[in-house]
Structures are given as structure tokens and as C-alpha cells.
MARDREN-601885 format. One record per residue: residue number from 1; residue in three letters; x, y, z of N, C-alpha, C in turn. Coordinates in Angstrom, 3 decimals. Layout:
BEGIN
[NUM, 'ALA', [X, Y, Z], [X, Y, Z], [X, Y, Z]],
...
END
This chain:
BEGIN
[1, 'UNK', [-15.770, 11.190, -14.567], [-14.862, 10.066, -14.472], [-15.637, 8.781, -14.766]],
[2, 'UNK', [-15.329, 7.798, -15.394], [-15.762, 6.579, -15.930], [-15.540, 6.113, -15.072]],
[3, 'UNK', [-16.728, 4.741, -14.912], [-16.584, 4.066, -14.007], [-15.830, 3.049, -14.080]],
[4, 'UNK', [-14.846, 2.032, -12.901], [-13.815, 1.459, -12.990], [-14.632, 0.004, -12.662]],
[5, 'UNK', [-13.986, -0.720, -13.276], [-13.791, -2.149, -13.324], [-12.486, -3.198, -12.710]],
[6, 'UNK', [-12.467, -3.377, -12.037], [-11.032, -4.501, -11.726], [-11.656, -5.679, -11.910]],
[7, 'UNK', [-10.209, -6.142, -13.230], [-10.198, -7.315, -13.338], [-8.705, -8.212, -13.270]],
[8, 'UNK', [-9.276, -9.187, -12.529], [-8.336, -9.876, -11.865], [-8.398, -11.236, -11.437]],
[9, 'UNK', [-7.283, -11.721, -12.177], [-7.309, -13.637, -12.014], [-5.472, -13.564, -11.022]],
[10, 'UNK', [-5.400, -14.100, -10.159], [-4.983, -14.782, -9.411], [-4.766, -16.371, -9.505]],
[11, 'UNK', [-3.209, -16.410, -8.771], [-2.933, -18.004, -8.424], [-2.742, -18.691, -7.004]],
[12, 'UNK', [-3.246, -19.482, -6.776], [-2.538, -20.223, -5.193], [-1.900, -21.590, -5.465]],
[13, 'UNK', [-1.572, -22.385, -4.803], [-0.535, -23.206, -4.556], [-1.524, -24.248, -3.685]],
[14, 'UNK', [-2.252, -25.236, -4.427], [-2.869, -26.103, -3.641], [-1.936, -26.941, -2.665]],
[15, 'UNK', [-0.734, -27.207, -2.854], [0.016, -27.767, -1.882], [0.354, -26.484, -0.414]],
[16, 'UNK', [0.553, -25.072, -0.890], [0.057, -24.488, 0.311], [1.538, -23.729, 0.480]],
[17, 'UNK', [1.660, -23.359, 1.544], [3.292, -22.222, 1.656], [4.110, -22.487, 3.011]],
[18, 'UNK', [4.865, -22.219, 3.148], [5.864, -22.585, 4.299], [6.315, -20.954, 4.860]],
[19, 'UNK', [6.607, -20.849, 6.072], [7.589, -19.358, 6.035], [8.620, -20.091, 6.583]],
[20, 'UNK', [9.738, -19.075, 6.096], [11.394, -19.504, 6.205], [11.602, -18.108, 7.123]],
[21, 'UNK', [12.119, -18.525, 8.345], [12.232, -17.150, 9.082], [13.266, -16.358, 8.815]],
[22, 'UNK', [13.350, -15.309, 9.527], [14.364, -14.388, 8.958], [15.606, -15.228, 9.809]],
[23, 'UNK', [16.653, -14.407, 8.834], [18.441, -15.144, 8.989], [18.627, -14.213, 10.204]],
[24, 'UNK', [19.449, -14.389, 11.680], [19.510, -14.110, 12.457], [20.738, -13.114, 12.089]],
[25, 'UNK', [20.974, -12.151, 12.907], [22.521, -11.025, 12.856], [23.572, -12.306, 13.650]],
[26, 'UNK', [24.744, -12.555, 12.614], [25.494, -12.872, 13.413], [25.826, -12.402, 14.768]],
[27, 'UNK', [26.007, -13.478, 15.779], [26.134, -12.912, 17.247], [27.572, -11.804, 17.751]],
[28, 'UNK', [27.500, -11.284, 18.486], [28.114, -10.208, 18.125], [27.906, -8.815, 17.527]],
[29, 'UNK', [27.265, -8.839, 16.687], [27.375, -7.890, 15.553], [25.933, -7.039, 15.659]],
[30, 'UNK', [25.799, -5.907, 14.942], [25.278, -4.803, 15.677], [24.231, -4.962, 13.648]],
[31, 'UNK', [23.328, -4.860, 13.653], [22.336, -4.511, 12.179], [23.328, -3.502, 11.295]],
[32, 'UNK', [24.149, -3.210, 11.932], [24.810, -1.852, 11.281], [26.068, -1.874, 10.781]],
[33, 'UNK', [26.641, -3.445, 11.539], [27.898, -3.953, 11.621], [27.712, -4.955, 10.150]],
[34, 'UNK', [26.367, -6.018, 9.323], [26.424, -6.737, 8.612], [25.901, -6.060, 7.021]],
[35, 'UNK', [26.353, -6.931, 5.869], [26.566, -6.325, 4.850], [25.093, -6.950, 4.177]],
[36, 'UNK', [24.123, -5.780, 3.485], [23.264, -5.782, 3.292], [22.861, -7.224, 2.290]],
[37, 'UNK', [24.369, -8.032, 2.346], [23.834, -9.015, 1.338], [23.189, -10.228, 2.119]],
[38, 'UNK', [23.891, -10.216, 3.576], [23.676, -10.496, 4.300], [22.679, -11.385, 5.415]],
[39, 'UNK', [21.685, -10.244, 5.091], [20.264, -9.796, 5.706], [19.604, -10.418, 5.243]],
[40, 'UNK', [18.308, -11.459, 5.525], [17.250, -12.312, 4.909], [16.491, -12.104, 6.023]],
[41, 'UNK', [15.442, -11.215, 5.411], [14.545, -11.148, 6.126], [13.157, -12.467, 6.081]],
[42, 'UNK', [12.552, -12.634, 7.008], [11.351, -13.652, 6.912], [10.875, -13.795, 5.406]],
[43, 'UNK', [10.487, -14.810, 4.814], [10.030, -14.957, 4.007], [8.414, -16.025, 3.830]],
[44, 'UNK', [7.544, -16.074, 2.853], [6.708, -17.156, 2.307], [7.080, -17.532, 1.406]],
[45, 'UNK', [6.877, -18.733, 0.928], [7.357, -19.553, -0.052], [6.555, -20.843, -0.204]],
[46, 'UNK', [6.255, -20.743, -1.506], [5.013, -22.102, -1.820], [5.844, -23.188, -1.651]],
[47, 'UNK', [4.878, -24.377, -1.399], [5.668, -26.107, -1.744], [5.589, -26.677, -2.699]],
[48, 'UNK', [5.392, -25.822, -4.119], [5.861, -26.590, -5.527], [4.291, -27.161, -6.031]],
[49, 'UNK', [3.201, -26.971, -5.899], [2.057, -27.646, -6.188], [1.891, -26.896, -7.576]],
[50, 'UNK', [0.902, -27.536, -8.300], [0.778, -27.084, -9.796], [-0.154, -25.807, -9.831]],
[51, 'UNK', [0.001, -24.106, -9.658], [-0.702, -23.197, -9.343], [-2.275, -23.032, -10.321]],
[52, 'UNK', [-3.368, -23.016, -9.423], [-4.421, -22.753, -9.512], [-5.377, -21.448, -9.853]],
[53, 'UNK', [-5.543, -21.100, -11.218], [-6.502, -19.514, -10.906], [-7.710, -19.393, -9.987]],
[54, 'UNK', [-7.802, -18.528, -9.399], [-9.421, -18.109, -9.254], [-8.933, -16.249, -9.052]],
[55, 'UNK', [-10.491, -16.090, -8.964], [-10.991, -14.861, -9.202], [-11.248, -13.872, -7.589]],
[56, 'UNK', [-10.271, -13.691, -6.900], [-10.114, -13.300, -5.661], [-11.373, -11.962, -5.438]],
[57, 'UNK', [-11.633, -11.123, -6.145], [-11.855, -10.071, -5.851], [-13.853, -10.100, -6.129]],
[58, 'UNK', [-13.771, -10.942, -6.986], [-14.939, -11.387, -7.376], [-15.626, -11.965, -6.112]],
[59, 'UNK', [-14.924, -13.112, -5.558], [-15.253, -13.996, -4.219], [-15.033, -13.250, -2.990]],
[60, 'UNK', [-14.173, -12.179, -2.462], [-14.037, -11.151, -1.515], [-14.004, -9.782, -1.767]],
[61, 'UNK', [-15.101, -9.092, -1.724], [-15.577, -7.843, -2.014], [-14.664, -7.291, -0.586]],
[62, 'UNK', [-14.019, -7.772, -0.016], [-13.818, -6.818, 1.375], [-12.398, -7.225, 1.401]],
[63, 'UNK', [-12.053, -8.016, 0.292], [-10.318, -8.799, 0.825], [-9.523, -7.834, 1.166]],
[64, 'UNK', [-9.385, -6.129, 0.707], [-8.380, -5.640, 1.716], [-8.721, -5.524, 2.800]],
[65, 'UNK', [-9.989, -5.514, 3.609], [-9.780, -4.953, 4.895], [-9.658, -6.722, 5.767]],
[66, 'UNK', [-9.610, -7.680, 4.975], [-9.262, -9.619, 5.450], [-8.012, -9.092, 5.692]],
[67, 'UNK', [-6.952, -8.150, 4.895], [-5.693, -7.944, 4.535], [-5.078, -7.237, 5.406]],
[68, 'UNK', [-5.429, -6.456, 5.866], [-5.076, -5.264, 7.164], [-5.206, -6.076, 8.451]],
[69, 'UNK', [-6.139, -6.353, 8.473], [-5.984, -7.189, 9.708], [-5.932, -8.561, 9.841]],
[70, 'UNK', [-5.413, -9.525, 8.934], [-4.650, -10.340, 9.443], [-3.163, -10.299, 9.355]],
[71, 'UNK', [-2.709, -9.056, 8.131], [-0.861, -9.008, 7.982], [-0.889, -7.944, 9.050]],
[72, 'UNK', [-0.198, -8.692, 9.932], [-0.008, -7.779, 11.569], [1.390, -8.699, 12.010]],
[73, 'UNK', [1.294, -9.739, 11.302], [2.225, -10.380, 12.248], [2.945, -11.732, 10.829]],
[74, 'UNK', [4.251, -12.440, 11.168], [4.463, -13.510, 10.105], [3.584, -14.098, 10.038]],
[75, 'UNK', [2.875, -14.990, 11.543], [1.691, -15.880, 11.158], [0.982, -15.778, 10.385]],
[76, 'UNK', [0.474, -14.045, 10.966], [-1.198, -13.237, 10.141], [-0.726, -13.568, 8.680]],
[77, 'UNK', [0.729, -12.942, 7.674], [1.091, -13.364, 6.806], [0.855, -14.249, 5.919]],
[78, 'UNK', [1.206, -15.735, 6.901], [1.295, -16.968, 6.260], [-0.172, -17.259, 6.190]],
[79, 'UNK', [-1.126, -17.027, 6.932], [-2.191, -17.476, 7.428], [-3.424, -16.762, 5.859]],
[80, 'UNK', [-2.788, -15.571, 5.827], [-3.573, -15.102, 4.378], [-2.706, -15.586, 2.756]],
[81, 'UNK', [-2.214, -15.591, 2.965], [-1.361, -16.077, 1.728], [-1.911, -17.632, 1.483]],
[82, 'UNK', [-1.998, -18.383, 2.750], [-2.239, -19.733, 2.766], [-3.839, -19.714, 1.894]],
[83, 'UNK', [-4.488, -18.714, 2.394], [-5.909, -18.876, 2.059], [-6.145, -18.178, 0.434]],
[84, 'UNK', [-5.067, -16.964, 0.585], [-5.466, -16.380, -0.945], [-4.367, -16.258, -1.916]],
[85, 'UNK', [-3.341, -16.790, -1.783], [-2.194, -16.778, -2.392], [-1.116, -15.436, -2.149]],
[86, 'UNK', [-0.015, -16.118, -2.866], [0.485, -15.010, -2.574], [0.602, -13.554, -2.834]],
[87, 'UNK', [1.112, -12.463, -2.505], [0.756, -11.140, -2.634], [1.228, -10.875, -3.903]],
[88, 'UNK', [2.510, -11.092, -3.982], [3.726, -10.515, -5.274], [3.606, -11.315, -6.165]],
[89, 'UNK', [4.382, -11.106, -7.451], [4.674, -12.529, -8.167], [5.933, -12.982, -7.179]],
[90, 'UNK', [6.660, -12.409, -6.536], [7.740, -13.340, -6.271], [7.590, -14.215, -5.669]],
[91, 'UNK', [6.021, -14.398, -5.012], [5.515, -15.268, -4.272], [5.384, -16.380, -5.085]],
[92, 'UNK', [5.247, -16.200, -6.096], [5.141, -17.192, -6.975], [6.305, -17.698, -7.673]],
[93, 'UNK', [7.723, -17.262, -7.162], [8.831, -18.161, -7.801], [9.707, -18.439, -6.220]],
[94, 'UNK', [10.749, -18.835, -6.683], [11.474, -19.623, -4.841], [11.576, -18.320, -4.395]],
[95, 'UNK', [11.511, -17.091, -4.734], [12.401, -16.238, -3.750], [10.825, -15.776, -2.605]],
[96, 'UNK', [9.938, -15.850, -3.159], [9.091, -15.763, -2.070], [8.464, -14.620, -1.659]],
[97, 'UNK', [7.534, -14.373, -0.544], [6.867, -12.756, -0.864], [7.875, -12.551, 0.662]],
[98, 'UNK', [8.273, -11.105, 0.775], [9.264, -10.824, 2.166], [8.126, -10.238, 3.070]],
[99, 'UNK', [8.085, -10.641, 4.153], [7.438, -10.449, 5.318], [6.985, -9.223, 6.049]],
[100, 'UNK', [8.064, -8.798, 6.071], [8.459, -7.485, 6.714], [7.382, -5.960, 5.413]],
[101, 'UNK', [8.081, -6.615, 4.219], [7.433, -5.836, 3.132], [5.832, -5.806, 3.327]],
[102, 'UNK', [5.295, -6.824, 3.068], [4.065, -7.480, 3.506], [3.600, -6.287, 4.481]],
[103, 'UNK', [3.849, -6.861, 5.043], [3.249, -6.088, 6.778], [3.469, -4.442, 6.523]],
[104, 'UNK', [4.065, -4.031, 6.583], [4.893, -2.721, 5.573], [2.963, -1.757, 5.151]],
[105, 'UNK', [2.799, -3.114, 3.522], [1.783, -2.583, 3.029], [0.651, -2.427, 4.165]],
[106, 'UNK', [0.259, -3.808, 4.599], [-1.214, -3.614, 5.348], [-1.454, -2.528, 6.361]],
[107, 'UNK', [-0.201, -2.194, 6.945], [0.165, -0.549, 7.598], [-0.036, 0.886, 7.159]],
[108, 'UNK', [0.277, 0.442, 5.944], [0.036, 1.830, 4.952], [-1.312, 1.930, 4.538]],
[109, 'UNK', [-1.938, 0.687, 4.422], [-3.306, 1.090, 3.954], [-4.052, 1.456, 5.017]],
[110, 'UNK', [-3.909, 1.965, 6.082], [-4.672, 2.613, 6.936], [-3.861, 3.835, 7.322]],
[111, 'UNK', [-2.882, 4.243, 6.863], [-2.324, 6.020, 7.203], [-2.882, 6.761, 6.327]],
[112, 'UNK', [-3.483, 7.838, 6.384], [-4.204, 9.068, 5.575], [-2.750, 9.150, 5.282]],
[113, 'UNK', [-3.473, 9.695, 3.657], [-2.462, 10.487, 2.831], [-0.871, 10.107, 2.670]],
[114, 'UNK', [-1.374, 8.929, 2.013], [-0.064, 8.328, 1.680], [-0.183, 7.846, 0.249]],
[115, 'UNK', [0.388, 8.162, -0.578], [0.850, 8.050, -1.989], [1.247, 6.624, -2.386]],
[116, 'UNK', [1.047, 5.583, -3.358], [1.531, 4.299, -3.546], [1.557, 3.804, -4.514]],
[117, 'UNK', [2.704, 4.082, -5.171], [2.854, 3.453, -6.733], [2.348, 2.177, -6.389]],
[118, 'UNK', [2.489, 1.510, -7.723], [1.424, 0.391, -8.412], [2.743, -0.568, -8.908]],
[119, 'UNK', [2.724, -1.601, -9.155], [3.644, -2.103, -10.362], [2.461, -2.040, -11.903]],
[120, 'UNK', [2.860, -3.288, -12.906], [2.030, -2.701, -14.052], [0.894, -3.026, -13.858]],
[121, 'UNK', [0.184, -2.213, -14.751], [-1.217, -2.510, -14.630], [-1.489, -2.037, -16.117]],
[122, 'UNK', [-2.578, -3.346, -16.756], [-3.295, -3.205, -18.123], [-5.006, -2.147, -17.904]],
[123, 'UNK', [-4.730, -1.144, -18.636], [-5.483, -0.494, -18.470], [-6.455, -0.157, -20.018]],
[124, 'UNK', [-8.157, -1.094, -20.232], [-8.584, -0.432, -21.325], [-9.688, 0.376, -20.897]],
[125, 'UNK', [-10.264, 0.714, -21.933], [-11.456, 1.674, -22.362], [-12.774, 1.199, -23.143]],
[126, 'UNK', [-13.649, 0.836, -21.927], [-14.734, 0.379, -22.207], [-15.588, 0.907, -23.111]],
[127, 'UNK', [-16.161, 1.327, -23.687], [-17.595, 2.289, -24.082], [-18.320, 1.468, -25.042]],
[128, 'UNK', [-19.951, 1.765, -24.368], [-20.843, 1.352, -24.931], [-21.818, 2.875, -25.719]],
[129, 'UNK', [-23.262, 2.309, -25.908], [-23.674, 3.120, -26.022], [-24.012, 4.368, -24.821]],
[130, 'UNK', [-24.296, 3.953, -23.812], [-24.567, 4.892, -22.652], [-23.459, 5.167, -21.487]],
[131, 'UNK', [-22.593, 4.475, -21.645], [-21.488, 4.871, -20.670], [-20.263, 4.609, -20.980]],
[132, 'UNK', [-19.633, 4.802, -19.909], [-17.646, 4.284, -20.404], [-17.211, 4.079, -19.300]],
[133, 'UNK', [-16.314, 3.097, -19.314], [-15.485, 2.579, -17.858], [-14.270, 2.365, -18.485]],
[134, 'UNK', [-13.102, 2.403, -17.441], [-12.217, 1.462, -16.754], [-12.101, 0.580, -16.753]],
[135, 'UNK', [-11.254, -0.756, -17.274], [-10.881, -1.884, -17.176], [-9.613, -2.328, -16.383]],
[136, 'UNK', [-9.290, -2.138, -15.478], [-8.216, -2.312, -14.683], [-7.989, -3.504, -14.708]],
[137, 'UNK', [-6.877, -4.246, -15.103], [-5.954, -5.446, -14.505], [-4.423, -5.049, -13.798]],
[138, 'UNK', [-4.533, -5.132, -12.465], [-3.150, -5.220, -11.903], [-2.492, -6.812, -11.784]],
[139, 'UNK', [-1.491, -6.274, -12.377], [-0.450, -7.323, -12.003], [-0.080, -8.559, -10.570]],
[140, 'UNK', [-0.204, -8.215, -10.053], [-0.437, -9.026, -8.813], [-1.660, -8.607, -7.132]],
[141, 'UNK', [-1.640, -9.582, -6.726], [-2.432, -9.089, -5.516], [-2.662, -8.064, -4.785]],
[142, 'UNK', [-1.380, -7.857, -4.086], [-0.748, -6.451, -3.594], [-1.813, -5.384, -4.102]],
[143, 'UNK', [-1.312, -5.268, -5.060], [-1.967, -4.083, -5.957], [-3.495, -3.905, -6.664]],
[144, 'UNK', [-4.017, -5.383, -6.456], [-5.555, -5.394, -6.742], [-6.272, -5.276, -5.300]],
[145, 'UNK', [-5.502, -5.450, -3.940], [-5.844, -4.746, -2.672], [-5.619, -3.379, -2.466]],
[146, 'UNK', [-4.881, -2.589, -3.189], [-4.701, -1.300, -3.623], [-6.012, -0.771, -3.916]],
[147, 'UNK', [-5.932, -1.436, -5.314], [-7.823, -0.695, -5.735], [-8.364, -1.273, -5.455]],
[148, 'UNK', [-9.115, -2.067, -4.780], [-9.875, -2.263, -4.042], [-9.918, -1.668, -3.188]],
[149, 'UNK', [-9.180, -1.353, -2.255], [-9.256, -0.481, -1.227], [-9.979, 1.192, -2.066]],
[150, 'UNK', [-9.013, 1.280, -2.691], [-8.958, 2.437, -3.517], [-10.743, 2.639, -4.049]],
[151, 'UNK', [-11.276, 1.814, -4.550], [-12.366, 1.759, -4.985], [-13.540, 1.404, -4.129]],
[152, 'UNK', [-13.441, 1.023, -3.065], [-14.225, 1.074, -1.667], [-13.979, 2.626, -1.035]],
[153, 'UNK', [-13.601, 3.173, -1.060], [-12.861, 4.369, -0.472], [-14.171, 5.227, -1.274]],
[154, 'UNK', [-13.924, 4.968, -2.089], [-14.419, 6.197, -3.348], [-15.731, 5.972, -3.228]],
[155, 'UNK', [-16.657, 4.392, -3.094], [-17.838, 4.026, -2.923], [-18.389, 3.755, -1.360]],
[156, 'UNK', [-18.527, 4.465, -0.873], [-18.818, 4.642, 0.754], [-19.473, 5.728, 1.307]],
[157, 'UNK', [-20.176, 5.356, 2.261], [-21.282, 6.662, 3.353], [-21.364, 6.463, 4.493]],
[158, 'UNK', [-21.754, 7.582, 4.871], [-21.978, 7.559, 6.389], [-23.049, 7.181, 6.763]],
[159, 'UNK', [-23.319, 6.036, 7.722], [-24.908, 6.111, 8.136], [-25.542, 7.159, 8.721]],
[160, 'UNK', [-26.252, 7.333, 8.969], [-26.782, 8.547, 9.683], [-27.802, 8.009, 11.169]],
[161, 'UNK', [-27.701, 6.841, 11.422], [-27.925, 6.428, 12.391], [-26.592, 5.671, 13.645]],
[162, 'UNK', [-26.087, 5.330, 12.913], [-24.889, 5.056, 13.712], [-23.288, 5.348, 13.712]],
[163, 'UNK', [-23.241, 6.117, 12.520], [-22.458, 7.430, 11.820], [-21.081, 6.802, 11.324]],
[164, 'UNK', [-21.198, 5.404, 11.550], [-20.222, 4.664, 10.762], [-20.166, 4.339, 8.996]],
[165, 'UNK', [-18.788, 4.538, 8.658], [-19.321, 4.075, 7.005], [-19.099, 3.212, 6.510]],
[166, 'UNK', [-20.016, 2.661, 5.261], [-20.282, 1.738, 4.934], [-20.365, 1.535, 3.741]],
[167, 'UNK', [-19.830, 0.473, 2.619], [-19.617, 0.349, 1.559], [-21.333, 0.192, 0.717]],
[168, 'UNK', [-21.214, 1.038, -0.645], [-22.463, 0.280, -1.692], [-21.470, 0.067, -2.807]],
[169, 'UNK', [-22.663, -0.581, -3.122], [-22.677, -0.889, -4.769], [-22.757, -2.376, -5.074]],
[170, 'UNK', [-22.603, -3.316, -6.082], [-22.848, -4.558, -6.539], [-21.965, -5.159, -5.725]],
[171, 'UNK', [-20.977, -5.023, -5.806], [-19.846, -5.768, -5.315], [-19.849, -5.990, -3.688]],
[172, 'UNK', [-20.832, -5.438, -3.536], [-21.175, -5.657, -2.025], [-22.647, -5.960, -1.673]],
[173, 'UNK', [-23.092, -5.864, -2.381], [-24.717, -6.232, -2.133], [-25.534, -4.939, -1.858]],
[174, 'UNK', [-25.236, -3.951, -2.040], [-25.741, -2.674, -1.472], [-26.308, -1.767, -2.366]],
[175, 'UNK', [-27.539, -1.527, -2.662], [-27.439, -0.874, -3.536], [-26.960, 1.109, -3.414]],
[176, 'UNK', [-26.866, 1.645, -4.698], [-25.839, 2.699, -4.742], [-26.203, 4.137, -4.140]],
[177, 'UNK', [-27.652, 4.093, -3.808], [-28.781, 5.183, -3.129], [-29.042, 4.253, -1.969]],
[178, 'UNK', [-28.313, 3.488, -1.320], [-28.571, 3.097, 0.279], [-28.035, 4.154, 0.752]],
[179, 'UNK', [-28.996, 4.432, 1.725], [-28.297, 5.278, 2.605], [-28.258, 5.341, 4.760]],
[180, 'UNK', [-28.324, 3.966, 4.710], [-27.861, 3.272, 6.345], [-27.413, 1.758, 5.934]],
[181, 'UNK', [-26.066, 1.486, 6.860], [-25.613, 0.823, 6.714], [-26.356, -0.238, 6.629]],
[182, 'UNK', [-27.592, -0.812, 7.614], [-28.160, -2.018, 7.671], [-29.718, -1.339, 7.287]],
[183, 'UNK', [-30.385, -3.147, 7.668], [-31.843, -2.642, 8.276], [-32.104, -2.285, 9.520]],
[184, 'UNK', [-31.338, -2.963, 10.562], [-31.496, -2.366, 11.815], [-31.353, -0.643, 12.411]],
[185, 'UNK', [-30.283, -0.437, 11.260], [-29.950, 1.234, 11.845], [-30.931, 2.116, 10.989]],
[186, 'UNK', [-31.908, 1.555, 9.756], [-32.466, 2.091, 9.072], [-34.321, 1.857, 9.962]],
[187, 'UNK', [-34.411, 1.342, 10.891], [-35.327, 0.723, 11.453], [-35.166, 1.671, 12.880]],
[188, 'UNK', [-34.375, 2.089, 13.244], [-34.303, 2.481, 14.639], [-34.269, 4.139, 14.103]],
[189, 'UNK', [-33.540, 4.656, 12.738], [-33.439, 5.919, 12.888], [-34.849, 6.571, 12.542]],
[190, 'UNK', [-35.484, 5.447, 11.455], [-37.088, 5.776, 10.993], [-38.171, 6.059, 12.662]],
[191, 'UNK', [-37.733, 5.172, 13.540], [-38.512, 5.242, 14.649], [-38.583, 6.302, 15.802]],
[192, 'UNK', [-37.092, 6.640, 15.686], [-36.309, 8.122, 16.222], [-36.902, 8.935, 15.618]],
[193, 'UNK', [-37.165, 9.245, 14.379], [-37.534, 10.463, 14.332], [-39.173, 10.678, 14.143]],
[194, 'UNK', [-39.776, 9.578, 14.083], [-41.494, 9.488, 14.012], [-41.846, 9.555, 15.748]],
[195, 'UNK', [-41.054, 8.602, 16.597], [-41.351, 9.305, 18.070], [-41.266, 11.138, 18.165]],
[196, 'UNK', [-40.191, 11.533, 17.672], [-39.893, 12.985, 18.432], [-40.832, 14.018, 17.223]],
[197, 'UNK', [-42.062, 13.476, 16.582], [-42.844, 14.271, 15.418], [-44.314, 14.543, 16.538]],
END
């Protein structure tokens, strides 16, 4: 398998995002009783500023796991969107990224064995003389926290001193034959086993 590349430019909203909360169930009425046109769930929504690129994935080697745990809640939501833009493109026109959806994903990326289409993604074919990669561009955020995740997943070990795992490779500072997470656990397991020799 060739090795993969994500590439990915992103926009934010220097004026920044608002959430519009969700439309309440008329009183009375039962979720089951109103007509699905109805229903407005929480939303984000930028304040019109002239949108800005940068290179998200480049600058946060770890942005899905920023992503999991701050979309827990609308705030957590607004609070990452504010910092990295929004998830969808719809974030990027009035209708806004939906909340509930949001939160949805950062849930899923921690259940084993769960399947997750993509929207589009430009996909070329690198090759040089000595190797061949992957050029991945996804379409929006969402989905470049996908592979990323996806591609941290695939590049990871176990320490063997503190048996937690831990990402290598460039994109993290690690090189790809590390094999303990730090220097400290690589310092204590060298000493463990020269005491018990």
C-alpha cells in the first residue's frame, strides 16, 4: 500500500461564529406530534467576515483527538469551530454546521468498528523514482478528521513501558522505528531491565 498524504486547505471566519439554539417543540406537543419541517435543531453559523485559508492539519497533527473531546457539548462545538472553522461546507454558507450532527461524529470516532462514508474527496497518484503515495484532498473538515484519525490509527504503538499507544512519524515529531512513547518511559524501561540482569 502507498503511502498517504492529506492535503488540505481550510477556511475560518475572522469575525468568528454565533450558535442559534435549537427551535423548541411547541408546548404541548410530544417530538412525535411535530412535522419534521418543523424541527431546527442547534446550529453554528459564521458572522459574515471575509473567509481566511490556512492549513489545519499541517498546524495540528492531533486535531481529531482536539475534536473528540471538545464536541461533547454545543459550547465544546462552538468553542472548536471558533478556533478551527467550521466542520462542513454548510458551515460555510447561512445554513450552518447542525450541532447535534457534530457531536454525532466526535462519538463515532471513538466506537470500534464503525464504517463512515466520506463526502468527495480528490484523490491522485504520486510516483517518483523510489516510491508512490496517496494524495488525498477531502472536501471539508469533518472528513480530513476522518483521515487523520484514520491515518494515526494506522501509524501507532504500544509502549512497552507504560503500554499506552502512541503516535510516529513526521507529522508528529516521532520518528517511525520509535519504539516508547517518551524519553522518560524509554529511560525507566532501559533501567528495569539492566537492574533485574
Amino acid at each position: 500500500m502507498p503511502d498517504l498524504t492529506l492535503d488540505f486547505t481550510w477556511w475560518r471566519d475572522p469575525k468568528g461564529y454565533r450558535l442559534i439554539p435549537a427551535k423548541p417543540t411547541p408546548s404541548g406537543k410530544s417530538l412525535m406530534d411535530v412535522y419534521m419541517v418543523d424541527i431546527e435543531p442547534a446550529r453554528i453559523v459564521r458572522r459574515g467576515g471575509k473567509l481566511q485559508s490556512y492549513r489545519p492539519l499541517e498546524h495540528f497533527p492531533d486535531l481529531f483527538d482536539r475534536f473528540i473531546n471538545m464536541a461533547t457539548s454545543e459550547t465544546g462545538v462552538l468553542r472548536f469551530v471558533e478556533k478551527f472553522g467550521p466542520l462542513t461546507n454548510d458551515g460555510h454558507r447561512d445554513k450552518g454546521d447542525v450541532v447535534p450532527e457534530i457531536i454525532d461524529q466526535a462519538q463515532a470516532m471513538v466506537q470500534p468498528g464503525l464504517a463512515r462514508p466520506l463526502n468527495k474527496l480528490n484523490v491522485m497518484i504520486i510516483a517518483n523514482a523510489n516510491e508512490m503515495r496517496l494524495k488525498i484532498s477531502p472536501s471539508c473538515l469533518i472528513d480530513a478528521l476522518w483521515l487523520q484519525l484514520a491515518q494515526a490509527n494506522t501509524r501507532s504503538r504500544q509502549c512497552p513501558q507504560c503500554h499506552r499507544p502512541f503516535l510516529i512519524g513526521v507529522a508528529v515529531g516521532r520518528r517511525k522505528d520509535a519504539k516508547f512513547c517518551s524519553d522518560e518511559c524509554r529511560i525507566n524501561f532501559n533501567s528495569l531491565r539492566r537492574s533485574r540482569q
